[in-house]
C-alpha positions in Angstrom: -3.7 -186.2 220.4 -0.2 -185.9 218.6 0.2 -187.5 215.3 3.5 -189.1 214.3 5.1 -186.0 212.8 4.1 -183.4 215.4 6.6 -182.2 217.6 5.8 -181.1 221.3 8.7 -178.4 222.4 8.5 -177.1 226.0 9.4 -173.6 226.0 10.6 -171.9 229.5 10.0 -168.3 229.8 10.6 -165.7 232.7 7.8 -163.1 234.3 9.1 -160.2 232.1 9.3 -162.3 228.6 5.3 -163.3 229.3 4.9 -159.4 230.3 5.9 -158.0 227.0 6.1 -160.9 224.7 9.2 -162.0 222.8 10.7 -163.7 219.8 12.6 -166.9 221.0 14.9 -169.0 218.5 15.3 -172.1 218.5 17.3 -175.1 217.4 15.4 -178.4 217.5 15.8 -181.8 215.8 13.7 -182.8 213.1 12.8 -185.4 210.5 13.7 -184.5 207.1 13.4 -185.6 203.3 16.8 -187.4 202.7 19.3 -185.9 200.5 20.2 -188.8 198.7 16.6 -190.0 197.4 15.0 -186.8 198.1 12.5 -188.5 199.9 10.7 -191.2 197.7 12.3 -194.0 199.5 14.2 -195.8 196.7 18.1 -196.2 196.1 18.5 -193.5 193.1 18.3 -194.8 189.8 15.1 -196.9 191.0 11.6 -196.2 191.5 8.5 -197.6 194.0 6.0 -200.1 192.8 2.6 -200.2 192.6 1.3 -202.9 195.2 0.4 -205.7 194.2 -1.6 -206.8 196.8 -4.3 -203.5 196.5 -3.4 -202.8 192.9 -2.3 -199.1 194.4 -5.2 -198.2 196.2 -3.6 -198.5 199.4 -6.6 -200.3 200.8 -8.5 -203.9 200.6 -12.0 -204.8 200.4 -13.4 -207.9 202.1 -16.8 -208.9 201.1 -18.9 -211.2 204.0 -22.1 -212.6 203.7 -24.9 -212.9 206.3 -28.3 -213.3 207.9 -28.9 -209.5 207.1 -27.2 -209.7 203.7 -23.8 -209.0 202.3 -21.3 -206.7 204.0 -17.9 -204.9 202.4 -14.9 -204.1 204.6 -12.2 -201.7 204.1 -8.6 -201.8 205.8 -5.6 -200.4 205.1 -3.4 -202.3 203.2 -1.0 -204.6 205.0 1.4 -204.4 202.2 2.2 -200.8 201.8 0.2 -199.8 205.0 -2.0 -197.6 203.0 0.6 -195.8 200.8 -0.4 -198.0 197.6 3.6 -198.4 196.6 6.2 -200.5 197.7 9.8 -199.5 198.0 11.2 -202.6 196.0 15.5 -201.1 196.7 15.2 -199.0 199.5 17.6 -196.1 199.8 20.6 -196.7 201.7 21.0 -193.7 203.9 17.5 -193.3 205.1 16.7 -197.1 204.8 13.5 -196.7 202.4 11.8 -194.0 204.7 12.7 -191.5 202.8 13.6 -189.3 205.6 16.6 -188.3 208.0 17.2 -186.6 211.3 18.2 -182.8 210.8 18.3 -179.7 212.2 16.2 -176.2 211.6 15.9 -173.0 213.4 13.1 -172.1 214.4 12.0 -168.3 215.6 8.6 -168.5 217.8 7.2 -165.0 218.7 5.4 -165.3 221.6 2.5 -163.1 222.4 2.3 -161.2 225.8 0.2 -162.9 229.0 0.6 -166.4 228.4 0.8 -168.5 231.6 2.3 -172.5 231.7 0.4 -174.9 230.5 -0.6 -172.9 227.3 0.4 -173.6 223.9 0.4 -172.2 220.1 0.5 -174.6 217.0 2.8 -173.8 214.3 1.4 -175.8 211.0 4.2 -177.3 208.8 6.9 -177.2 210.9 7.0 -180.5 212.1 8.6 -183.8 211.1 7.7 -184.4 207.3 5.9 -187.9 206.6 7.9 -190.8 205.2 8.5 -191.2 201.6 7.1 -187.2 201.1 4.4 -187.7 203.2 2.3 -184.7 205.0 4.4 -182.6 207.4 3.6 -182.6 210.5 3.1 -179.5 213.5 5.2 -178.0 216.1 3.3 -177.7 219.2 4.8 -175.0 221.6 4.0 -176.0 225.1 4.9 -173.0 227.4 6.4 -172.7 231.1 6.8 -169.5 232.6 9.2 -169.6 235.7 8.2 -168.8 238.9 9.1 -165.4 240.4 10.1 -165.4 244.2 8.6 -161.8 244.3 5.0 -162.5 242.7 2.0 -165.0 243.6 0.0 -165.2 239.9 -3.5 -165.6 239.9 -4.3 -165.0 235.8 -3.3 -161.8 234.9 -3.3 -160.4 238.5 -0.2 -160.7 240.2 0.1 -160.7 244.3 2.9 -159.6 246.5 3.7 -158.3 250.1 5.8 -155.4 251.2 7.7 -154.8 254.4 7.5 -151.3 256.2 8.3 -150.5 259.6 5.8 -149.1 262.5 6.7 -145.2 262.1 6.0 -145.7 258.4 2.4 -147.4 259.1 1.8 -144.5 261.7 3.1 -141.2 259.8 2.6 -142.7 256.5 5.4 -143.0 253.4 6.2 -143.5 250.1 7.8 -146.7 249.7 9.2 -149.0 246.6 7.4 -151.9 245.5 8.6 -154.7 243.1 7.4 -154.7 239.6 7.7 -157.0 236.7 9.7 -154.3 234.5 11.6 -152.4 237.5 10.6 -151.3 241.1 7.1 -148.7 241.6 6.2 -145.9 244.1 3.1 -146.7 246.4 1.7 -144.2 249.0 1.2 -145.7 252.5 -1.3 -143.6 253.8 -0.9 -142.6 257.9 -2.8 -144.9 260.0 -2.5 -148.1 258.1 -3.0 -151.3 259.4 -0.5 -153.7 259.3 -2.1 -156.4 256.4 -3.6 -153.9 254.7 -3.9 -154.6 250.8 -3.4 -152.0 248.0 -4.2 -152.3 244.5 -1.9 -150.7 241.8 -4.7 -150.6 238.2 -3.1 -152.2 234.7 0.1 -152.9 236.6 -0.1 -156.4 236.3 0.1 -159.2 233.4 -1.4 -158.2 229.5 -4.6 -160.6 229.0 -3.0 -163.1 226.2 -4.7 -162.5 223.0 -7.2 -159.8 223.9 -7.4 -156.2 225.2 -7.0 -155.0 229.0 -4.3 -155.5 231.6 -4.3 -157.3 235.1 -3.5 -155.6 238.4 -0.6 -155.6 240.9 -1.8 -156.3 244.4 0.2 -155.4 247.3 -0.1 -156.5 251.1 2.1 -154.2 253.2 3.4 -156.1 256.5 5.0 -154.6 259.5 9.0 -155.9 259.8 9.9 -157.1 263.5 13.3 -156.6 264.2 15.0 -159.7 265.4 16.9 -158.1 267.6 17.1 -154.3 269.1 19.4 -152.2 270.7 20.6 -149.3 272.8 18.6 -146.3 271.8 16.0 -148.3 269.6 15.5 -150.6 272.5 14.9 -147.8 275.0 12.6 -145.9 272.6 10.6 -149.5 272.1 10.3 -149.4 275.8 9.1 -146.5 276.4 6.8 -146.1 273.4 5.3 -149.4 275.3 4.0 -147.3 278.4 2.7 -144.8 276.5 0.4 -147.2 274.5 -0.4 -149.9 276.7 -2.5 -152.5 275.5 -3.9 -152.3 271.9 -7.4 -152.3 271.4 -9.8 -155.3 271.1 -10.6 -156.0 267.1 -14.3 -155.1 266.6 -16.0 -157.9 265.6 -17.4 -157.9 262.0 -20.7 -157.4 261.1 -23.3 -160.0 259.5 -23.5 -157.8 256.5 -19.9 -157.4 256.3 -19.6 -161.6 256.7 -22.1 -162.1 254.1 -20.5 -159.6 251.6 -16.9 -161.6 252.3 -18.8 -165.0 251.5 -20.2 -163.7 248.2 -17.0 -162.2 246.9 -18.6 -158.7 247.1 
């Protein structure tokens, strides 16, 4: 729950920021102690009052008898609301609150692997409490942007690459997107179009501890929308030679059960 003098900021970061980590500054608008009665609340020259109403305490005592005996209360004060002084010539800037809107900068260092939705508190950096009261906290809400090339799953990132049918049958070495700049993966000969390949520690840092996710990549074979000439008569022809492909074996119940449990 936010008190009165916390600040929620939304932060927007990209993929690679959340990667490495980063130090963001910021300009944001707070609440400070007012120049002009440096933050007591009174016109200079003039000071607060002890209320009379709780004789400064800042609270009242009610004291109610009973069946079960006698029972004491204790409220706030509705006088000074608790503070236990009343602003008898309040400043005329700030208006006896003792504080005005300003501006700070504010540098935030972000650690590596955070995801949106996460946070970090930074104590005392919030809106200070009227008439000098306690200062409040900034809380940095973070959203990471999505990335068209990545599916995130934690720190494990997912995505898909296109290769063509010579390069599933011969095998290649083909470029795959990642977060810092574009990898080499080895497509052995003979893959299946679908197949998945995993690429160790190439993923997102875990935030606040040790290890590193993994990069997962499902390579697809690209259809042409359109062929011809040559290609078209070699597409033809490559389609006697093969005929029909062969039925997909049927998994077993081992194999079903292993998929089920996650194995």
């Amino acid at each position: 729950m936010y008190k009165r003098q916390d600040i929620k900021l939304p932060l927007s970061l990209t993929l690679a920021e959340v990667a490495t980590g980063v130090e963001k500054t910021v300009v944001m608008k707070v609440l400070e102690a007012c120049d002009k009665c440096e933050g007591s609340g009174s016109e200079p020259g003039t000071k607060p009052q002890t209320c009379a109403t709780c004789g400064g305490a800042g609270e009242v005592r009610r004291a109610q008898r009973s069946f079960f005996g006698q029972f004491v209360s204790v409220a706030p004060c509705p006088t000074c609301a608790g503070e236990g002084q009343v602003v008898g010539s309040p400043c005329k800037k700030c208006r006896g609150e003792g504080r005005a809107r300003a501006e700070r900068t504010l540098k935030i260092s972000v650690p590596a692997g955070v995801a949106t939705g996460q946070y970090m508190t930074l104590r005392g950096s919030g809106n200070i409490g009227p008439r000098s009261g306690t200062r409040g906290d900034v809380l940095v809400v973070f959203e990471v942007e999505d990335d068209e090339r990545f599916d995130r799953d934690g720190e494990d990132l997912f995505c898909e690459a296109l290769v063509t049918y010579p390069q599933l049958v011969f095998g290649a070495d083909i470029r795959v997107p990642g977060i810092l700049g574009e990898l080499s993966l080895r497509v052995p000969a003979g893959t299946q179009s679908g197949a998945m390949f995993h690429l160790r520690g190439r993923g997102l840092p875990r935030v606040n501890a040790s290890g590193v996710g993994d990069l997962h990549i499902k390579v697809q074979l690209w259809t042409p929308q359109s062929v011809h000439g040559d290609e078209e008569q070699a597409i033809k022809h490559l389609a006697t030679l093969q005929g029909q492909a062969p039925p997909q074996r049927e998994k077993s119940i081992w194999s079903k059960m292993k998929e089920a449990l996650g194995a």
